[in-house]
C-alpha positions as CSV (number, residue, x, y, z in Angstrom):
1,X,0.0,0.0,0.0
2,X,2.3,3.0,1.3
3,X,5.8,4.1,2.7
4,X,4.6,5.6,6.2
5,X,6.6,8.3,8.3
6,X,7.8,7.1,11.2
7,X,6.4,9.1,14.1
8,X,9.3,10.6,16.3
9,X,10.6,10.4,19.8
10,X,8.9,13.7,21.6
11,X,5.4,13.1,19.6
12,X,2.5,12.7,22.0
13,X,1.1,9.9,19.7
14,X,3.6,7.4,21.0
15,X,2.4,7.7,24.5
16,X,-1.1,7.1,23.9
17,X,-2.4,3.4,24.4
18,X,-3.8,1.1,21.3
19,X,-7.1,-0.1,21.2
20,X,-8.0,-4.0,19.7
21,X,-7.4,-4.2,16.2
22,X,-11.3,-5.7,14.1
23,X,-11.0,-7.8,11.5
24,X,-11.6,-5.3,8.4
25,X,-10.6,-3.6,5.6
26,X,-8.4,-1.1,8.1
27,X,-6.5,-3.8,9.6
28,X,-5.5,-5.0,6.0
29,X,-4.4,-1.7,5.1
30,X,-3.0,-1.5,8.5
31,X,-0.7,-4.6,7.6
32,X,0.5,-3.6,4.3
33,X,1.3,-0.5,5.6
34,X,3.0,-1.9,8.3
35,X,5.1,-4.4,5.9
36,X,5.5,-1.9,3.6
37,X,7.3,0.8,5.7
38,X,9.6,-2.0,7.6
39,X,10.8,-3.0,4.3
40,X,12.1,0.6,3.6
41,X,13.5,1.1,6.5
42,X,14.9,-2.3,6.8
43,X,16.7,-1.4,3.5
44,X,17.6,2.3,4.1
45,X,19.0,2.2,7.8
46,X,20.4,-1.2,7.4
47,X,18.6,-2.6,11.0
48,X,15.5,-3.0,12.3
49,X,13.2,-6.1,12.6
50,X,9.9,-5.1,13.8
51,X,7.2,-2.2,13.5
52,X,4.3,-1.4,15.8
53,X,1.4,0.6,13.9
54,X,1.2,3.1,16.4
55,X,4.8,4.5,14.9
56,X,3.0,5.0,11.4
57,X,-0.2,6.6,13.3
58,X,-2.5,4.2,13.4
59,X,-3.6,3.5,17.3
60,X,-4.5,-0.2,17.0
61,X,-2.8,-3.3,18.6
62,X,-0.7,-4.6,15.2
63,X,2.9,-5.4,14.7
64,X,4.6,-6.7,12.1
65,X,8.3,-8.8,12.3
66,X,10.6,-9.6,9.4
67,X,13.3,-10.4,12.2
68,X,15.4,-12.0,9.1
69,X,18.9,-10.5,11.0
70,X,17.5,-12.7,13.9
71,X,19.0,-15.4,15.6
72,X,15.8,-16.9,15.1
73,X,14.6,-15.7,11.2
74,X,10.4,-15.0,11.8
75,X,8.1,-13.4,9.6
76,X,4.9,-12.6,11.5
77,X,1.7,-10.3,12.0
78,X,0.6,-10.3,15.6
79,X,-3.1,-8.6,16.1
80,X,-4.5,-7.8,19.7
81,X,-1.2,-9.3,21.3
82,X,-1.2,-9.8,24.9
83,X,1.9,-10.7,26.9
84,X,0.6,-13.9,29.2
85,X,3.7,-15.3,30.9
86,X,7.0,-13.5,31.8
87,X,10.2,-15.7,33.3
88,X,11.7,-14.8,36.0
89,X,15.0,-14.7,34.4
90,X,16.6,-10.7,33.2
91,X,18.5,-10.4,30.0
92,X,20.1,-6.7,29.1
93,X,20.2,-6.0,26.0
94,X,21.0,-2.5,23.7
95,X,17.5,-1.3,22.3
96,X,17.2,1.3,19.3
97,X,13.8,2.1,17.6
98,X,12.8,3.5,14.6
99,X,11.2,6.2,16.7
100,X,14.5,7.3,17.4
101,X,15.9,7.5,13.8
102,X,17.7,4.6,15.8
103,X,20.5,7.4,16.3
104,X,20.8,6.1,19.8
105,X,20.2,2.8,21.6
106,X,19.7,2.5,25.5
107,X,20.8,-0.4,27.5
108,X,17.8,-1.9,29.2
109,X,16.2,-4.8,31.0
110,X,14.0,-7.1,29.7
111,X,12.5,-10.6,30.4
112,X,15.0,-13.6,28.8
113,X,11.2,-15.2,27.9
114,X,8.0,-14.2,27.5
115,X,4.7,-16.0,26.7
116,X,2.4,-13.9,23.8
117,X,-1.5,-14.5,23.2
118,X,-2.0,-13.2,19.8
119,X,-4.1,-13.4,16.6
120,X,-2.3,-14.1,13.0
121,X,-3.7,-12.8,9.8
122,X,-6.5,-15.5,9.6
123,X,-8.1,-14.6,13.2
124,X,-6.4,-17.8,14.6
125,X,-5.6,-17.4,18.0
126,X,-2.3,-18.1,18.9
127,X,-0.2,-18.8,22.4
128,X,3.3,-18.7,21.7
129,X,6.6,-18.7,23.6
130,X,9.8,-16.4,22.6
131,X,12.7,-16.5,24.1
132,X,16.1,-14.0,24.1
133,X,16.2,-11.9,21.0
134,X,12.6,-12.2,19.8
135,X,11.5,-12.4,23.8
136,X,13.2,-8.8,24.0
137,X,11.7,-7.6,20.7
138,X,8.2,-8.4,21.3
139,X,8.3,-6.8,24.4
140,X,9.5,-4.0,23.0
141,X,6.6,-3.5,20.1
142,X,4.2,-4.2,22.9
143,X,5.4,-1.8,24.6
144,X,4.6,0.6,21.5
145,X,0.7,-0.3,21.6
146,X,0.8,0.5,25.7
147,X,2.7,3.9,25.0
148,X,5.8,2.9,26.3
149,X,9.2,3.8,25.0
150,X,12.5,1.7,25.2
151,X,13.8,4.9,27.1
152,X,11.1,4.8,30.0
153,X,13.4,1.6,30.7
154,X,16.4,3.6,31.6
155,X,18.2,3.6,34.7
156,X,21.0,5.7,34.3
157,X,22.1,8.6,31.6
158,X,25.2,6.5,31.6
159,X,23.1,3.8,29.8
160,X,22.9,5.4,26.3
161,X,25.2,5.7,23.4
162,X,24.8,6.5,20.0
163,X,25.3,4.7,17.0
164,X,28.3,5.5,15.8
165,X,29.8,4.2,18.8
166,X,27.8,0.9,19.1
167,X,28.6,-0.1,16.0
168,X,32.4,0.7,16.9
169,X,32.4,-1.3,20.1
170,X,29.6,-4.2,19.7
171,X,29.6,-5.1,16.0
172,X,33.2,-5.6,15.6
């Protein structure tokens, strides 16, 4: 369907909470959108493996992942997800976000698993567990449809660093 802008860290629209997604012709072009946009990006920052819809300004509970860079490779759409389990068990990881022109990335706390209700593309409901890198991403798209940021996870100003410098000390 269409290239969306990606809505901005300091926009008010990021901190407002999703409502259920209905199975219609809006959800479809919710989707495409969706797929649409994460594909450009994908291709013109070089990273990136999930969107939430509320970043291309629509306020309903949809994400779509092409985690393809993964450790685990999934292609997925997740309507109305719901995060049902949580271990016990703390993973930090460095989080960036297209939100943030992913000019930054904070170092944050997440759950090393995570149980998700969800519906796929059909309506089928779906229970399914995720563990480390796609644990930590889904947590951070549902986050998204709730209005919470990967920064709202900080603990310390010393817990940021840009880019640049990631890719200098963590990719090499």
């Amino acid at each position: 369907m269409a290239v969306k802008e990606v809505i901005l860290l300091g926009n008010p629209l990021l901190r407002e909470k999703s409502s259920d997604a209905a199975f219609d012709d809006e959800l479809e072009r919710i989707i495409e959108d969706l797929k649409d946009t994460l594909t450009h990006l994908q291709n013109e920052k070089g990273i990136g493996r999930a969107l939430a819809a509320p970043q291309i300004g629509y306020l309903k509970r949809v994400i779509f992942v092409n985690a393809k860079s993964s450790k685990n490779p999934r292609t997925m759409t997740l309507i109305n997800p719901t995060i049902v389990e949580k271990s016990k068990e703390i993973i930090e990881v460095w989080d960036s976000c297209y939100s943030f022109d992913v000019a930054f990335f904070v170092r944050i706390k997440r759950h090393k698993r995570i149980k998700v209700e969800y519906m796929d593309e059909n309506g089928r409901k779906i229970v399914e567990e995720f563990e480390d890198d796609l644990s930590e991403l889904l947590q951070h798209e549902i986050d998204h449809l709730n209005g919470i940021l990967a920064t709202d996870h900080l603990r310390s100003g010393k817990d940021i660093i840009m880019r640049e410098e990631w890719e200098k000390r963590y990719l090499n």
